[in-house]
C-alpha positions as CSV (number, residue, x, y, z in Angstrom):
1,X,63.0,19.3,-32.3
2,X,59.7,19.3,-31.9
3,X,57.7,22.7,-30.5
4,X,54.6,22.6,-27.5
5,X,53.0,25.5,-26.7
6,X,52.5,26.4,-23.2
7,X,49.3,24.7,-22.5
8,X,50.1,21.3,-24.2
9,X,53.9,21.4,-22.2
10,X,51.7,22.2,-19.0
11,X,49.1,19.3,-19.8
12,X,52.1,16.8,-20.2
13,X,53.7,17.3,-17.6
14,X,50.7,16.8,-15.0
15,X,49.6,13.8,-16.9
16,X,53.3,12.5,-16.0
17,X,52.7,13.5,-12.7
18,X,49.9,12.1,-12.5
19,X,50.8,8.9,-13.8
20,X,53.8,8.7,-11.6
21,X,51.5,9.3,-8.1
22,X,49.4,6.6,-9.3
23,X,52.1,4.0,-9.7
24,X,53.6,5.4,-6.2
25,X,50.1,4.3,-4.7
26,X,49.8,1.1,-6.0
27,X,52.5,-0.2,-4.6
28,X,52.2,1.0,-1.3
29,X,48.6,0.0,-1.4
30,X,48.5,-4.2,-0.2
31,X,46.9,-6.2,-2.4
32,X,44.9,-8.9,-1.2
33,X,46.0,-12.3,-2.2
34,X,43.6,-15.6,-3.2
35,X,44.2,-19.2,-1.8
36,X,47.4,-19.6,-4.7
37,X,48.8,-16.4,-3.4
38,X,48.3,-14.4,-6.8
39,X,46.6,-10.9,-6.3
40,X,42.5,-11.1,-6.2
41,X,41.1,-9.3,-9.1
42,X,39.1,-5.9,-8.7
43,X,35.6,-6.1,-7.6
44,X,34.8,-3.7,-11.0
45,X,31.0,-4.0,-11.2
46,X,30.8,-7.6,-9.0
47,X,28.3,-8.7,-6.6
48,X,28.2,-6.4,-3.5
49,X,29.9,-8.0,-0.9
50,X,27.1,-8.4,1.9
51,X,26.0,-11.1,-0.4
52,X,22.9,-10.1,-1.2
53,X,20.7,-10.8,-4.3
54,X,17.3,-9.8,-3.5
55,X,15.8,-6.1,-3.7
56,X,13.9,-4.1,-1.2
57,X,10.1,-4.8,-1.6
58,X,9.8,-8.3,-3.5
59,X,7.6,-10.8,-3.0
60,X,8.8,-14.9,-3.7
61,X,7.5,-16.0,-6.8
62,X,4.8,-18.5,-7.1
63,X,3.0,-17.2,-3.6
64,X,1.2,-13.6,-5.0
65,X,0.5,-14.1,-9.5
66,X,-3.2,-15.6,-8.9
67,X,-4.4,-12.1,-7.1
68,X,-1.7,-9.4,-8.8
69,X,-3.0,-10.5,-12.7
70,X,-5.6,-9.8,-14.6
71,X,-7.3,-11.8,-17.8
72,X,-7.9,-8.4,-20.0
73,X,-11.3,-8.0,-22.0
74,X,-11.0,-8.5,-26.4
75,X,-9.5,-5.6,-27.6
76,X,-7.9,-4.0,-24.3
77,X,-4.4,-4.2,-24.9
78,X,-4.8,-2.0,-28.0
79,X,-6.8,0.2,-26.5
80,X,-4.3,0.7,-23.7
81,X,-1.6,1.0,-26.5
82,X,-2.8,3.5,-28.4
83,X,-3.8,5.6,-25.3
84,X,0.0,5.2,-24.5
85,X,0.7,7.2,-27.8
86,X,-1.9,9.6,-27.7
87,X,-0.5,10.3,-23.9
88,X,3.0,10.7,-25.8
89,X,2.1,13.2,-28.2
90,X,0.5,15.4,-25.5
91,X,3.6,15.3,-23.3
92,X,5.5,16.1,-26.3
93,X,3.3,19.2,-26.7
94,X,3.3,19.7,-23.2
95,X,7.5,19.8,-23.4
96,X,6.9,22.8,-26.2
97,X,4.8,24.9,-23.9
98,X,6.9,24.4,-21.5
99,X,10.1,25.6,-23.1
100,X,8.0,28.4,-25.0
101,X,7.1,29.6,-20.9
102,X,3.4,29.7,-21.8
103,X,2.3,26.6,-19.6
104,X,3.7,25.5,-15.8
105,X,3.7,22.0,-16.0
106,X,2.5,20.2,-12.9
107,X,3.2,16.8,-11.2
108,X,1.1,14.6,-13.6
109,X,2.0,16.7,-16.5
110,X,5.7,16.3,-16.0
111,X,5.4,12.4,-15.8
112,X,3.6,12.5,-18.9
113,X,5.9,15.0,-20.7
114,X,8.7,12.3,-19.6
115,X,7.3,9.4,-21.5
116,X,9.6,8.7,-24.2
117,X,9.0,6.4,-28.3
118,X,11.4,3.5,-26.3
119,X,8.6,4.2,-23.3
120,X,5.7,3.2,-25.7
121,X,8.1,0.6,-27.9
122,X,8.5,-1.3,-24.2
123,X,4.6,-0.3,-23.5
124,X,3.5,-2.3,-27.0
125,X,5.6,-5.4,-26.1
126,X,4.0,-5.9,-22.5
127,X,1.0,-5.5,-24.2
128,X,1.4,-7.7,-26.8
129,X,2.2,-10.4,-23.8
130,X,-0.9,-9.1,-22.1
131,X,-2.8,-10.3,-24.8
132,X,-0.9,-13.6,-25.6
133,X,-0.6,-15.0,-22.1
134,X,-4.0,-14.1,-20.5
135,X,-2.6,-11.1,-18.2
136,X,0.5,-13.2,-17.3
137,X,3.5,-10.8,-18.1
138,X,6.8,-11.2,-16.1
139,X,9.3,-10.5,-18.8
140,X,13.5,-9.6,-17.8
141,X,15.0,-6.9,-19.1
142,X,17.7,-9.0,-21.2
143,X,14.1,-10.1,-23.5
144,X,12.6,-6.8,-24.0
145,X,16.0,-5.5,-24.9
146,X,16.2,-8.4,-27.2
147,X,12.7,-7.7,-28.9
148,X,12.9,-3.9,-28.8
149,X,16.2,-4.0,-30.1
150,X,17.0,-1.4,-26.9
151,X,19.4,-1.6,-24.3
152,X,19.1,-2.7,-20.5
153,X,19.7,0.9,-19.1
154,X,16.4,2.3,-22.0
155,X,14.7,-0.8,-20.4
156,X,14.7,0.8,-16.9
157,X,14.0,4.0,-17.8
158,X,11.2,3.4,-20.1
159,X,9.8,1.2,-17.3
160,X,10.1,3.8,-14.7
161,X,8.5,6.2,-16.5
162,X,5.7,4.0,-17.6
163,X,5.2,3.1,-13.9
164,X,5.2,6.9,-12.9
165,X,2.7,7.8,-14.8
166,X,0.4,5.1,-13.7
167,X,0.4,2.7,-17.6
168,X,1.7,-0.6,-15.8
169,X,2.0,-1.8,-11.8
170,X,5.3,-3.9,-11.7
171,X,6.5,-6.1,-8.7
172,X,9.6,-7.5,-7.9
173,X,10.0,-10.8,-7.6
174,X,12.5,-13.2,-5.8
175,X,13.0,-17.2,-6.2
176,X,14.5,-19.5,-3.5
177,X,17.5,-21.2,-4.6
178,X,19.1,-25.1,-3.7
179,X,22.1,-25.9,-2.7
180,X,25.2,-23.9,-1.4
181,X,25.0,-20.1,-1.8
182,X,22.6,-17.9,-1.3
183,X,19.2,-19.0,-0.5
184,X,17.2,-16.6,-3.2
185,X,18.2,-15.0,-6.2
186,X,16.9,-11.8,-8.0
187,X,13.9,-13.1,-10.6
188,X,12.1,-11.0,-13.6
189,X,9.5,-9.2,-12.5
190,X,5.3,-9.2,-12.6
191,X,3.3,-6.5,-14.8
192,X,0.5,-5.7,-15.5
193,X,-1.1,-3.2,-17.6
194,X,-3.5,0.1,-16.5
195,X,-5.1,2.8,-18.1
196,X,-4.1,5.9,-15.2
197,X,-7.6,8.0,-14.8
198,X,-5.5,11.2,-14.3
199,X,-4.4,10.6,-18.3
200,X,-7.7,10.7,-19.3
201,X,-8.0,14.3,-19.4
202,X,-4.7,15.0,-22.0
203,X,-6.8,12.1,-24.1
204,X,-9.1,12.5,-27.4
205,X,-12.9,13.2,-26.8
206,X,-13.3,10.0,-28.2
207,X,-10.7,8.0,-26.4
208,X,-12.5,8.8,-22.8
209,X,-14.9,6.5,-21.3
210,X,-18.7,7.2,-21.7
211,X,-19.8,9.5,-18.2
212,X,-21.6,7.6,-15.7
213,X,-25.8,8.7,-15.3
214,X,-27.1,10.3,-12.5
215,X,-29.0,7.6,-10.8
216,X,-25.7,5.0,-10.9
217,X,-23.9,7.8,-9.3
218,X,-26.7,8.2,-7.1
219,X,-26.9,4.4,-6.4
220,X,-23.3,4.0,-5.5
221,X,-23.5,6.9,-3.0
222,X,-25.9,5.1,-1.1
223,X,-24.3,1.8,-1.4
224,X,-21.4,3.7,-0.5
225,X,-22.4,5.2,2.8
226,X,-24.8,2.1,3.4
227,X,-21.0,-0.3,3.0
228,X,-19.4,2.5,5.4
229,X,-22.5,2.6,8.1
230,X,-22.3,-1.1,8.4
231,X,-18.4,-1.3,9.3
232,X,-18.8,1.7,11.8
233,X,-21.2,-0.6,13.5
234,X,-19.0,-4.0,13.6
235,X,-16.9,-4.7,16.7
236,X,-13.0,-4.5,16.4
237,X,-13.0,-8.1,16.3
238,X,-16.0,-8.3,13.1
239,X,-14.1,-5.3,11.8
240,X,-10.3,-6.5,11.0
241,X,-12.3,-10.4,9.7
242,X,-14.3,-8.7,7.5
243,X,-11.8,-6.3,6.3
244,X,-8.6,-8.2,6.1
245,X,-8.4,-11.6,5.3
246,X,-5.3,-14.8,6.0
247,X,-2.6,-15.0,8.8
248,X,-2.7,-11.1,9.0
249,X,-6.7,-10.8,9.6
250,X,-6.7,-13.7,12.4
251,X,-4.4,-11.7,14.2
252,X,-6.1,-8.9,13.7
253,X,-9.2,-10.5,15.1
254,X,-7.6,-11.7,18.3
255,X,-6.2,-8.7,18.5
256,X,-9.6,-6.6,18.2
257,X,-11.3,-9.2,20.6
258,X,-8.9,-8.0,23.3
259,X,-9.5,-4.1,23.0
260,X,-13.6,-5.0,23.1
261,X,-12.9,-6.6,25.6
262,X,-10.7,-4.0,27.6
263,X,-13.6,-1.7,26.3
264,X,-16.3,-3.7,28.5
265,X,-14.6,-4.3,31.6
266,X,-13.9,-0.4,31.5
267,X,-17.6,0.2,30.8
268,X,-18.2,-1.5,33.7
269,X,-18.2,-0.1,37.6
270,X,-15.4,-0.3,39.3
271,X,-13.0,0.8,41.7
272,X,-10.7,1.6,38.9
273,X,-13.7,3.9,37.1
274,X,-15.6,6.0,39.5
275,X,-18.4,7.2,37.5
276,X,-21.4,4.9,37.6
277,X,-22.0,3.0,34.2
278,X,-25.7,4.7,32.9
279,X,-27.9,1.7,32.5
280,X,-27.0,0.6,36.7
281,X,-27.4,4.3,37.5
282,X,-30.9,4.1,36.1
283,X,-31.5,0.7,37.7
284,X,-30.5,2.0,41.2
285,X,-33.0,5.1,40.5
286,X,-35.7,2.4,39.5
287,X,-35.5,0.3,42.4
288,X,-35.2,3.3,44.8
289,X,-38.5,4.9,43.2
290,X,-40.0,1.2,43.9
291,X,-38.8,0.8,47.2
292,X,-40.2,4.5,48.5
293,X,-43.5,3.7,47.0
294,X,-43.9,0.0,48.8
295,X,-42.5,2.3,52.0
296,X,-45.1,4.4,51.4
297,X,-47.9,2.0,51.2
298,X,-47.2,-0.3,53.6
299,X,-47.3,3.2,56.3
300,X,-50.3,3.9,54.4
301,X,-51.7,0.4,55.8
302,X,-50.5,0.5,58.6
303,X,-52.2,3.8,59.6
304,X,-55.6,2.5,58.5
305,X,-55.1,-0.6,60.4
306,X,-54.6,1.2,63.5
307,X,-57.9,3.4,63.2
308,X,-59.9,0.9,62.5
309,X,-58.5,-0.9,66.0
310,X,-59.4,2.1,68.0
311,X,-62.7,2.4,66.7
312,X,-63.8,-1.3,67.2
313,X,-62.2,-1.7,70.4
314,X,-59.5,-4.4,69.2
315,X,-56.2,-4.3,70.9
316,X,-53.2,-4.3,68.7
317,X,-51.3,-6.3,71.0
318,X,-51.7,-10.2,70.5
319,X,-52.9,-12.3,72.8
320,X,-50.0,-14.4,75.6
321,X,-50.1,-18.1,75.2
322,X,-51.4,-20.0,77.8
């Protein structure tokens, strides 16, 4: 006979119990049935049911690669690389001070104290393709996994916290598909590497970029305000061209044509606007001004005409026709 004690006699028993509510469930619960009329299998971990493959935010392949990468300069990718490990140590020293309570760590120091070794293994790989394939970098996450020997959940977070601290810009991409189906299907995505500015300050002296002088600061200032006076300046229409370019800046264009439009006929006088536009309001002034001063001299004439009538004896009236 075998002996339980009264914790392993209770655990059995509700496991039984359990067991047996389970069973009563399934076979009250209908099953649904295929075309044969055998059960359909369980949708454990299958395609969501709406159907669809493509993610919030991405962009069809093939339409957006020309503008979103870069051709890096010689020696770039390294340089990005090995700021990626001198960002890891300092987060790592950043995680000790933290846990010692000696340092509050703030929003840029906590995405750097996040970067993990499978963070910069994943980092050296994209650069590696950086420097291989001109800029061009749209690996999945089945080949890093492959060449970093980590697995597709690492993958994701090593890319997310790569991405939050500002080391890589990635975009989702979609592809359209032929045939029956869905029309588009989830593709790899687009990288491309950075070096964030707000890591530059956790950085060796000798890792930063040289300061700018004075007079290129100074230079860009005025180039600055001179590139900001000259779009305060433009119309709405000269605005959104200038600004925004393609399908989106045309309508932007016809669009900004209408309001400076609407802006002149409301500069205007008109019923709709009582208060007199300035420049007619100074016109109406000028020709008033002119008119009393032609009123003025043709009385003043007029006067000096009649006086000299009196005194020469000439009547004012003219003479009748015969």
């Amino acid at each position: 006979m075998t002996a339980f004690t009264l914790g392993e006699a209770s655990a059995r028993v509700l496991a039984r119990a359990g067991e047996g509510a389970r069973a009563r469930r399934s076979e009250n619960m209908p099953h649904r049935r295929c075309s044969d009329g055998m059960p359909h299998p369980r949708r454990a971990g299958g395609v969501h049911r709406t159907g669809a493959p493509v993610l919030r935010d991405s962009i069809e392949a093939g339409t957006f690669e020309d503008l979103f990468f870069a051709v890096p300069a010689p020696g770039e990718p390294d340089r990005l690389l090995r700021a990626c490990r001198r960002a890891l140590d300092a987060g790592r020293r950043l995680r000790r001070e933290a846990r010692a309570g000696t340092r509050t760590l703030t929003a840029t120091e906590r995405a750097i104290a996040a970067l993990t070794a499978g963070a910069v293994r994943v980092y050296e790989e994209i650069c590696t393709l950086a420097r291989l394939n001109q800029g061009r970098v749209f690996p999945s996450y089945d080949w890093l996994a492959e060449a970093t020997g980590l697995g597709r959940a690492t993958i994701a977070r090593a890319l997310h916290a790569l991405d939050r601290v500002g080391f890589l810009v990635r975009q989702r991409r979609f592809t359209r598909v032929e045939g029956e189906g869905p029309r588009y299907r989830q593709t790899s995505n687009a990288y491309r590497v950075l070096l964030p500015a707000r890591v530059l300050a956790y950085l060796p002296r000798w890792m930063r970029p040289a300061p700018l002088p004075d007079d290129q600061i100074q230079h860009e200032a005025e180039r600055k305000e001179g590139h900001d006076a000259m779009l305060a300046a433009l119309s709405c229409r000269d605005l959104a061209a200038v600004t925004v370019g393609g399908l989106l800046g045309k309508a932007l264009a016809r669009l900004g044509a209408r309001i400076d439009g609407r802006e002149t006929d409301v500069a205007c006088e008109s019923h709709d606007d009582p208060q007199p536009h300035m420049d007619s309001f100074n016109k109406e002034n000028q020709c008033r001004f002119h008119g009393q001063n032609n009123f003025e001299k043709t009385k003043s004439t007029d006067q000096t005409s009649l006086a000299y009538m009196a005194r020469t004896g000439v009547s004012a009236t003219p003479p009748h026709a015969p």
